[in-house]
N, C-alpha and C positions, 0 to 999 in steps of 0.2 A: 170734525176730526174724530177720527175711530182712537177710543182707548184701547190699551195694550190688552186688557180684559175682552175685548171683543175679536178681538184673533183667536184667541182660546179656542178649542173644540171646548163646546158646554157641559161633556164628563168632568174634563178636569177642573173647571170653574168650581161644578156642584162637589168633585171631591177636595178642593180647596174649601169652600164654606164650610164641608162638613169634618173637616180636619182639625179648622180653627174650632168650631162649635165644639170639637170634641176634647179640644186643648180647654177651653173657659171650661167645661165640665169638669175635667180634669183636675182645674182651681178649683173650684167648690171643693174636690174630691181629698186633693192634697189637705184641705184648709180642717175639713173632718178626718182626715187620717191623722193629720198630725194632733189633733185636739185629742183625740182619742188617746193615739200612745201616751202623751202627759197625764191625760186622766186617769189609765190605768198604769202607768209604769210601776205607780209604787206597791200596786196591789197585786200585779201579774210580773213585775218584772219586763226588761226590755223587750226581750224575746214574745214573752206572752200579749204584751201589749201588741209588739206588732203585728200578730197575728188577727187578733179581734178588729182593733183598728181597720186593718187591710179588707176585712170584710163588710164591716162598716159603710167606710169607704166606696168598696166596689159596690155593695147593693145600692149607695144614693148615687154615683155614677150611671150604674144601666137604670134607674130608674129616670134622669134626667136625659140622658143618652135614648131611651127610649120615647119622652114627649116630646124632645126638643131638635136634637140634631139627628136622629132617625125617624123621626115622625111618618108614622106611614106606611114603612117599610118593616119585612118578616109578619110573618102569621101564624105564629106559636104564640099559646095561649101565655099570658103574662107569669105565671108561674114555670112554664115550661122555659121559656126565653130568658128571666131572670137565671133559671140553673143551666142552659146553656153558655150564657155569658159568664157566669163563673168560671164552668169547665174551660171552655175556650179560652179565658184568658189566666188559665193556669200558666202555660208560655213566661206572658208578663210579668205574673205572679213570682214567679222563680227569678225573672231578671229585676225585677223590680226588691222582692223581700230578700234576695240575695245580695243582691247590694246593700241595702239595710244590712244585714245581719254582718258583713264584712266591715262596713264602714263600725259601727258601733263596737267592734270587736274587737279590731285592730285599731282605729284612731280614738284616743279618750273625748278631743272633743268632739266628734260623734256623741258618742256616748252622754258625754253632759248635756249637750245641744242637741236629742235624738230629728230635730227638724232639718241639718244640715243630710241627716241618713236617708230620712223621707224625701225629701224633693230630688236628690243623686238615685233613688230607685226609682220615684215615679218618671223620673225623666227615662231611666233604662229602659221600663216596662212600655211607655209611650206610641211609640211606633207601633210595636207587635201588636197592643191590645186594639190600637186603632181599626190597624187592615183586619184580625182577625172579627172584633166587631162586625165592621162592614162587611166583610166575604161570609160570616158564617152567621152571626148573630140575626143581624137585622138586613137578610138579604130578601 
């Protein structure tokens, strides 16, 4: 008996693995964004935190994003490909710190809980960073 997975055409299978691969990164990812802004909210303030955080963040992302669920794939040299991943996923960035910065702004418990802001942005930024990753990044 054929599973449902075997009707697939095999693009969609491998952009299904490599979706979820990029969602469990994205945990890591969340898991250091948010450790961060606690770490520096008191020294940087919400705003500042989130900013460094988010960088943070995004370089242990394309760096795991680069061994693990793109493995292989794009031939820019690791420096070059870590600063296009940033640029590229400026998009996300804005939908993602944007949401942060509203949620913390206007809701107080945001603000006390900055982790409830983090995970509503990374979920926003998600999608875009995903497909621009794979179209642009690690094509």
């Amino acid at each position: 008996m054929k599973r449902w997975t075997d009707m697939l055409p095999d693009t969609r299978v491998a952009v299904a693995v490599q979706f979820i691969r990029f969602g469990s990164v994205g945990v890591i990812g969340f898991i250091i964004d948010t450790a961060a802004v606690y770490g520096f909210r008191r020294s940087l303030g919400l705003y500042g935190a989130g900013l460094i955080a988010y960088l943070f963040a995004a370089s242990a992302t394309w760096l795991l994003n680069r061994i693990w669920t793109f493995r292989g794939q794009g031939t820019a040299p690791a420096h070059r490909q870590w600063a296009l991943f940033l640029a590229t996923n400026l998009v996300g960035f804005v939908l993602n710190r944007g949401t942060y910065a509203a949620l913390v702004t206007f809701f107080p418990l945001a603000a006390a809980q900055p982790v409830i802001a983090t995970a509503a942005g990374a979920l926003a930024g998600m999608f875009t960073n995903f497909s621009l990753s794979r179209r642009v990044v690690f094509r």
